[in-house]
PyMOL CGO cylinders between C-alpha atoms (Angstrom):
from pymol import cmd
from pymol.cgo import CYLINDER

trace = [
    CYLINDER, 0.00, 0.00, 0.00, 0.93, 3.61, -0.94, 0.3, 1, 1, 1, 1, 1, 1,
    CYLINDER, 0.93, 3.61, -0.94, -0.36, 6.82, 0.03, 0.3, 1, 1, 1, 1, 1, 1,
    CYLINDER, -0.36, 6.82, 0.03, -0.03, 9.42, -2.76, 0.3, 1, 1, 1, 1, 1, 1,
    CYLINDER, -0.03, 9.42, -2.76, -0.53, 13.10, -2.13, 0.3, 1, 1, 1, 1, 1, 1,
    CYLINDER, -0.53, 13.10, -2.13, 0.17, 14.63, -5.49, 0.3, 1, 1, 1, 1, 1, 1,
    CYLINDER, 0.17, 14.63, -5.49, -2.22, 17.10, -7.39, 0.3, 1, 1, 1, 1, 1, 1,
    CYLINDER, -2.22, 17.10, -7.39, -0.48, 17.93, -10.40, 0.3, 1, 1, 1, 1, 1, 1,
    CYLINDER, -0.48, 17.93, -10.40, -2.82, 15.95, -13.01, 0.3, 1, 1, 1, 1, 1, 1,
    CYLINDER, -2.82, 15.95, -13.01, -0.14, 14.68, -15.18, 0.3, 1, 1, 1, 1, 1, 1,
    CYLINDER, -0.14, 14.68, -15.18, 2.13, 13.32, -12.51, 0.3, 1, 1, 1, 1, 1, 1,
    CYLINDER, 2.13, 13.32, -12.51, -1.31, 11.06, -10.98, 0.3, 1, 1, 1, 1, 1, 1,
    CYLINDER, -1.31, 11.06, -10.98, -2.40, 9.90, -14.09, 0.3, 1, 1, 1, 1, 1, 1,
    CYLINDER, -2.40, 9.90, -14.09, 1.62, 8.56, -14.42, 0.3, 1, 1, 1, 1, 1, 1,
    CYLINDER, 1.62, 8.56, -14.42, 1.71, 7.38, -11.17, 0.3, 1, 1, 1, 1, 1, 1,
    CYLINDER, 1.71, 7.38, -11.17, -1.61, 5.89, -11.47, 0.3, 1, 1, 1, 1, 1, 1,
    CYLINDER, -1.61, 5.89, -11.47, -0.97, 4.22, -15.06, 0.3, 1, 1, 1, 1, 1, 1,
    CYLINDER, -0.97, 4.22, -15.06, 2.43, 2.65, -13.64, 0.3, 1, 1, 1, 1, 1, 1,
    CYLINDER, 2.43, 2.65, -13.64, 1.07, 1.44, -9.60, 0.3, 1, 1, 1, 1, 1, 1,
    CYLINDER, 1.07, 1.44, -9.60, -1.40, -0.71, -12.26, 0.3, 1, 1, 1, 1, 1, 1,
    CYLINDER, -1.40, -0.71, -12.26, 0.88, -2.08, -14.73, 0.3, 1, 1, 1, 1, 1, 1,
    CYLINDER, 0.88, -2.08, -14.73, 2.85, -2.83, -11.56, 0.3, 1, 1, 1, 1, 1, 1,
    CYLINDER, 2.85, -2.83, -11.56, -0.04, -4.01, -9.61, 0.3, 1, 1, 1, 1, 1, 1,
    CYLINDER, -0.04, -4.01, -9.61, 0.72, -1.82, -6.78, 0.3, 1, 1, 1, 1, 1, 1,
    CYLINDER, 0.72, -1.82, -6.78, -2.32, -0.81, -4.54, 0.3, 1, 1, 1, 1, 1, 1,
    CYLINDER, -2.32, -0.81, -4.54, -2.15, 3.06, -4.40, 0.3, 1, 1, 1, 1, 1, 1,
    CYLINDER, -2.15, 3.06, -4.40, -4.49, 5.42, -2.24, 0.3, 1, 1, 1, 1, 1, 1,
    CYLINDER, -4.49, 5.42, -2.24, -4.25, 8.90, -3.63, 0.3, 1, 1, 1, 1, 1, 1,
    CYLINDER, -4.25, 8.90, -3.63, -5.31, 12.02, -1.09, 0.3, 1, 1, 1, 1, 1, 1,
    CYLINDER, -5.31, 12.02, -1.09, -6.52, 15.39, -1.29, 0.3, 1, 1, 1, 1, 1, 1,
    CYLINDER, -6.52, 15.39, -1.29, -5.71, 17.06, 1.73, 0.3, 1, 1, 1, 1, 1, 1,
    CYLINDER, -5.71, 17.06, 1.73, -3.35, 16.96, 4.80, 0.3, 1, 1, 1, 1, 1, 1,
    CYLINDER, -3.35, 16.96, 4.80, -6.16, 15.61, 7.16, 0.3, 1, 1, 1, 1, 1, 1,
    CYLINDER, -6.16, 15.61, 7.16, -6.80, 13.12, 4.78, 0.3, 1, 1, 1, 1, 1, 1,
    CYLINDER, -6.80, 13.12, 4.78, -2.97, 11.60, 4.52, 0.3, 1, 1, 1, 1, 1, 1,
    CYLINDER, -2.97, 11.60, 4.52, -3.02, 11.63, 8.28, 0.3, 1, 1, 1, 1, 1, 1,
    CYLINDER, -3.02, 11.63, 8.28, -6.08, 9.76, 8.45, 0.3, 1, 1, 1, 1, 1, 1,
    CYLINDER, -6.08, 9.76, 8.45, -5.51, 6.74, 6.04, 0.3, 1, 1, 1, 1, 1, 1,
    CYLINDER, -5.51, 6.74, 6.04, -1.45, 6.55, 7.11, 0.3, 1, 1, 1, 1, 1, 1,
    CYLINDER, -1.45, 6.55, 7.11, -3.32, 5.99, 10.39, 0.3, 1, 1, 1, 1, 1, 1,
    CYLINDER, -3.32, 5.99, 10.39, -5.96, 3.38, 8.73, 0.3, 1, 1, 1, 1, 1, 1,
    CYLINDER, -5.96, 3.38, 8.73, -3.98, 1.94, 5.47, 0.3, 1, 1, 1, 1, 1, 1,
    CYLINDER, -3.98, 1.94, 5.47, -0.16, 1.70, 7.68, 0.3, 1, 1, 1, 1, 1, 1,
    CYLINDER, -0.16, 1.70, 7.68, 1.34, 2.43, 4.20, 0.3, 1, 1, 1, 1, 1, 1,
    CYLINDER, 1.34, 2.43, 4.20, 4.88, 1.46, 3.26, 0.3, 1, 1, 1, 1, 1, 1,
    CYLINDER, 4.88, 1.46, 3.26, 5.30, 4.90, 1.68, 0.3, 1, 1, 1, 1, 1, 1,
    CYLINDER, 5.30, 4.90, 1.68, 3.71, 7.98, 1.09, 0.3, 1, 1, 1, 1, 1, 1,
    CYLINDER, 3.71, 7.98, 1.09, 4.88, 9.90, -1.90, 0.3, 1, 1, 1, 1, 1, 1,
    CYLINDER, 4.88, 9.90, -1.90, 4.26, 14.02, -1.88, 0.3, 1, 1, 1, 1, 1, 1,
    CYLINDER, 4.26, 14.02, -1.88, 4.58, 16.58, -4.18, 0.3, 1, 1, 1, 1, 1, 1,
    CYLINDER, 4.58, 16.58, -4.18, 6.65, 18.99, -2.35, 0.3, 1, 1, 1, 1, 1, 1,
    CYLINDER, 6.65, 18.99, -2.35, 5.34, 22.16, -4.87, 0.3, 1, 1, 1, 1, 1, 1,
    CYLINDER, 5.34, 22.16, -4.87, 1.75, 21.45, -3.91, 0.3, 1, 1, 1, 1, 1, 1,
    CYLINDER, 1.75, 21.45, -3.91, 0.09, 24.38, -1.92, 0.3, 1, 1, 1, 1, 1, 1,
    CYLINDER, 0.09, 24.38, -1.92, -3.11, 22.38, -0.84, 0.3, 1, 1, 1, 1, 1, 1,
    CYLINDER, -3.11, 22.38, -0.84, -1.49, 19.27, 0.59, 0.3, 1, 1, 1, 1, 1, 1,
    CYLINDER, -1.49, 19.27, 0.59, 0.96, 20.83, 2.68, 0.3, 1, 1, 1, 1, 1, 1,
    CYLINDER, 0.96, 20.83, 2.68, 3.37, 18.40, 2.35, 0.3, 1, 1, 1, 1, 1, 1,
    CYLINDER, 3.37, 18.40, 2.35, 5.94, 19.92, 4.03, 0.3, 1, 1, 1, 1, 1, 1,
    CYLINDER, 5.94, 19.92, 4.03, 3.78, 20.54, 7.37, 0.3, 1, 1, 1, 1, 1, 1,
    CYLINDER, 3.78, 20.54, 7.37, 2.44, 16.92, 6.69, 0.3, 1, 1, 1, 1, 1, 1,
    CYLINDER, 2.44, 16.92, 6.69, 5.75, 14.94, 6.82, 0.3, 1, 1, 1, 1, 1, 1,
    CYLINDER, 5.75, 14.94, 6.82, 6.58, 16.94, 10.10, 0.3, 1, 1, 1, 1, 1, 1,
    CYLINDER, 6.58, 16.94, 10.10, 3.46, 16.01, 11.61, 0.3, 1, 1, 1, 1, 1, 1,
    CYLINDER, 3.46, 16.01, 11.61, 3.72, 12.52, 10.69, 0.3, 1, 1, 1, 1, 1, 1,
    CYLINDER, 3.72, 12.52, 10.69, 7.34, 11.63, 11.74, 0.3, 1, 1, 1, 1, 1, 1,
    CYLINDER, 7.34, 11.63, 11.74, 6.41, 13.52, 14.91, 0.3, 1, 1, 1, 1, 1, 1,
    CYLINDER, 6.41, 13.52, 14.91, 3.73, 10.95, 15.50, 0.3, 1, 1, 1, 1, 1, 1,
    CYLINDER, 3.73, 10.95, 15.50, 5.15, 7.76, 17.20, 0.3, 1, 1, 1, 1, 1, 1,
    CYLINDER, 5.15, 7.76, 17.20, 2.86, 5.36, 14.94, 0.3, 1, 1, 1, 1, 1, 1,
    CYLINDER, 2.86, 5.36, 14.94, 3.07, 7.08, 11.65, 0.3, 1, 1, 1, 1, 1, 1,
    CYLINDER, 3.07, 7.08, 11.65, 7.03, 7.65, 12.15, 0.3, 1, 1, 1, 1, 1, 1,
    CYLINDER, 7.03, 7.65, 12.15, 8.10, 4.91, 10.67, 0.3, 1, 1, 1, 1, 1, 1,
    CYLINDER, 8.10, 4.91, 10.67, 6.38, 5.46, 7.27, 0.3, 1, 1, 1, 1, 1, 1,
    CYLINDER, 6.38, 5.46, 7.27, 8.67, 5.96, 4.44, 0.3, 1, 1, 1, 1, 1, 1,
    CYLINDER, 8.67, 5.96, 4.44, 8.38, 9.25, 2.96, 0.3, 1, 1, 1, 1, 1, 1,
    CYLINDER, 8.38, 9.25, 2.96, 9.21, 10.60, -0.51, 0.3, 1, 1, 1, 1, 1, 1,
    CYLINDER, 9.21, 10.60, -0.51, 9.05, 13.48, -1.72, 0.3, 1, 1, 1, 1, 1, 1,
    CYLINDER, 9.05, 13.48, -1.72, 9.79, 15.41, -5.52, 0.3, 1, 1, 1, 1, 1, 1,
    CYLINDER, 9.79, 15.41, -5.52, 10.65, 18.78, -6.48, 0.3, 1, 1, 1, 1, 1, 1,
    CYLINDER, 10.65, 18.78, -6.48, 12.10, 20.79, -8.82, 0.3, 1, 1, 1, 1, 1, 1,
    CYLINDER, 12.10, 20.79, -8.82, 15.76, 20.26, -8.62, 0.3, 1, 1, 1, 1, 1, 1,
    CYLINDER, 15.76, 20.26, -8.62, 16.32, 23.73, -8.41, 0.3, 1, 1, 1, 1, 1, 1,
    CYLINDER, 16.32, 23.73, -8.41, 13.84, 24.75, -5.36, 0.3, 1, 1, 1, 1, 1, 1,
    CYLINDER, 13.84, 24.75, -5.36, 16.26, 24.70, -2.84, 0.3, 1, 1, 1, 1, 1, 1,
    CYLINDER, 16.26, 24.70, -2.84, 14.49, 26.23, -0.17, 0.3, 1, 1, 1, 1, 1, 1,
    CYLINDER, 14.49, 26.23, -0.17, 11.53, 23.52, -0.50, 0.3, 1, 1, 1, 1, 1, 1,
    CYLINDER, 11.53, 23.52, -0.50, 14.74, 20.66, -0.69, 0.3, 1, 1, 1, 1, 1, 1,
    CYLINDER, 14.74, 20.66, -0.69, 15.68, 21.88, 2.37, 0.3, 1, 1, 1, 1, 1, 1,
    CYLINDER, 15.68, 21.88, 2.37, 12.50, 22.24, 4.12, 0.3, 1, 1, 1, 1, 1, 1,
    CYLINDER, 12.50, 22.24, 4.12, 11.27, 18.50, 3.55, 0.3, 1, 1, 1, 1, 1, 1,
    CYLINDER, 11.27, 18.50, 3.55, 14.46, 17.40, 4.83, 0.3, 1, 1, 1, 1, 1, 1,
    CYLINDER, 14.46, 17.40, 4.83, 14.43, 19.24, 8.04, 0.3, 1, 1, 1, 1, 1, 1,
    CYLINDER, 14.43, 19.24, 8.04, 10.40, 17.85, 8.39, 0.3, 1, 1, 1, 1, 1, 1,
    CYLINDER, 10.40, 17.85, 8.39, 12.26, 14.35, 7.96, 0.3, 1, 1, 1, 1, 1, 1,
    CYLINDER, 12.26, 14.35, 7.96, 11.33, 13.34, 4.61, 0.3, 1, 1, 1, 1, 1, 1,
    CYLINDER, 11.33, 13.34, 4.61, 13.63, 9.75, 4.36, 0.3, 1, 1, 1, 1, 1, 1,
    CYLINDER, 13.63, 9.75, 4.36, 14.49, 11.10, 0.51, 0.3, 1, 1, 1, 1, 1, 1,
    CYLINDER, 14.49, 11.10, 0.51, 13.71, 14.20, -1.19, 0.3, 1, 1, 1, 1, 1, 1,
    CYLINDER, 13.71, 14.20, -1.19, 14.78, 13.75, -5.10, 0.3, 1, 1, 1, 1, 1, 1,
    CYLINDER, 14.78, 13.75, -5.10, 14.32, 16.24, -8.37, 0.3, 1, 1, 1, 1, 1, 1,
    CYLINDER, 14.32, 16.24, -8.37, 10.75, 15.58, -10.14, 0.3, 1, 1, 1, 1, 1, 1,
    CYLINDER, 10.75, 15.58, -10.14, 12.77, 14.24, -12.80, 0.3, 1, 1, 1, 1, 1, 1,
    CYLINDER, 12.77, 14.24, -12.80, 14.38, 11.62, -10.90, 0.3, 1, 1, 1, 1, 1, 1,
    CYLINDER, 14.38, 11.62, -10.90, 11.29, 10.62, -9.07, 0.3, 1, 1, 1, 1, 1, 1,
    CYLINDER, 11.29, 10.62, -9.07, 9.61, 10.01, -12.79, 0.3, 1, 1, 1, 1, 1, 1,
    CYLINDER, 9.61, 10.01, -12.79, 12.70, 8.27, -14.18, 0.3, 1, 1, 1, 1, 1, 1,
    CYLINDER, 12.70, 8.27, -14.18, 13.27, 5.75, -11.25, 0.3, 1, 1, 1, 1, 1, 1,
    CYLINDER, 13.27, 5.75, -11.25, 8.80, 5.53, -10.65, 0.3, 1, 1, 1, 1, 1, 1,
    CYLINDER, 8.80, 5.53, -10.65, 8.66, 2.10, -11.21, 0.3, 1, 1, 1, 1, 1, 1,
    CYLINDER, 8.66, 2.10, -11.21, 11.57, 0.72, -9.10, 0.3, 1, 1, 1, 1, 1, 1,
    CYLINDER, 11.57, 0.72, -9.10, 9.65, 3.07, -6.28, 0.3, 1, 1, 1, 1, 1, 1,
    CYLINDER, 9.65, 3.07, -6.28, 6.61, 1.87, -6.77, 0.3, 1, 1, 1, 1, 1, 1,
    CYLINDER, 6.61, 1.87, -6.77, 8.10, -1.33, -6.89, 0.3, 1, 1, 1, 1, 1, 1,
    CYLINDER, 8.10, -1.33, -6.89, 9.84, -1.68, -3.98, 0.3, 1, 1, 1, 1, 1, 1,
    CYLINDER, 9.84, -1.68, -3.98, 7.53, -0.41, -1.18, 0.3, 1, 1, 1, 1, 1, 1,
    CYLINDER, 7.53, -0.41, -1.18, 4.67, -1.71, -2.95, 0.3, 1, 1, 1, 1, 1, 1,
    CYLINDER, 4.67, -1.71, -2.95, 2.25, -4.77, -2.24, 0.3, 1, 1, 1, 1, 1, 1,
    CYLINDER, 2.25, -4.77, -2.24, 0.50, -6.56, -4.75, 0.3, 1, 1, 1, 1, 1, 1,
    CYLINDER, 0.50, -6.56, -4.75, -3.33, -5.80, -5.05, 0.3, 1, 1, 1, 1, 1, 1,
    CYLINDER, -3.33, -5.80, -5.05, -5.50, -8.70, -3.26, 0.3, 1, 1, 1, 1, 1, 1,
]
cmd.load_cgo(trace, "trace")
């Protein structure tokens, strides 16, 4: 299971498309509340974020959850334009466990999907 809390339209259809050609089980959310909520529920093995994305908070949401005893130990991912260094920074000092350049995250999307993923029933 993987949480996904990523508006841009073009980056969830991709991520969508490639979680079902590699039969990952994805959960995509729309707000902060709601990624707390279904970490909480779901117990992901990751939760990806869209760093640039104003509504989700992402930021604010991978401090809260790494400051929560039972959602710490979700893995957290996070992409961004390589050259927003202030938004790089900021993830890391929330505790994201790897922050990488949009176009990284796209290029390496199935081995991430991949790894932390589990088959759909």
């Amino acid at each position: 299971m993987i949480l996904v809390a990523v508006d841009d339209f073009l980056f969830r259809s991709k991520i969508r498309q490639v979680g079902k050609l590699a039969g990952v089980e994805l959960t995509f959310v729309k707000t902060p509340e709601e990624m707390i909520e279904q970490a909480r529920t779901l117990k992901p093995a990751l939760a990806i974020f869209d760093l640039n994305s104003a509504s989700l908070s992402p930021i604010e949401t991978i401090a809260a959850m790494k400051n929560d005893s039972q959602l710490a130990s979700i893995r957290t991912i996070g992409f961004v334009s390589h050259v927003d260094a202030a938004r790089i920074a900021g993830a890391r000092a929330a505790g994201a466990d790897e922050v990488m350049a949009r176009s990284a995250f796209a290029g390496n999307l199935v081995d991430i999907l991949m790894s932390a993923g589990t088959p759909r029933p």
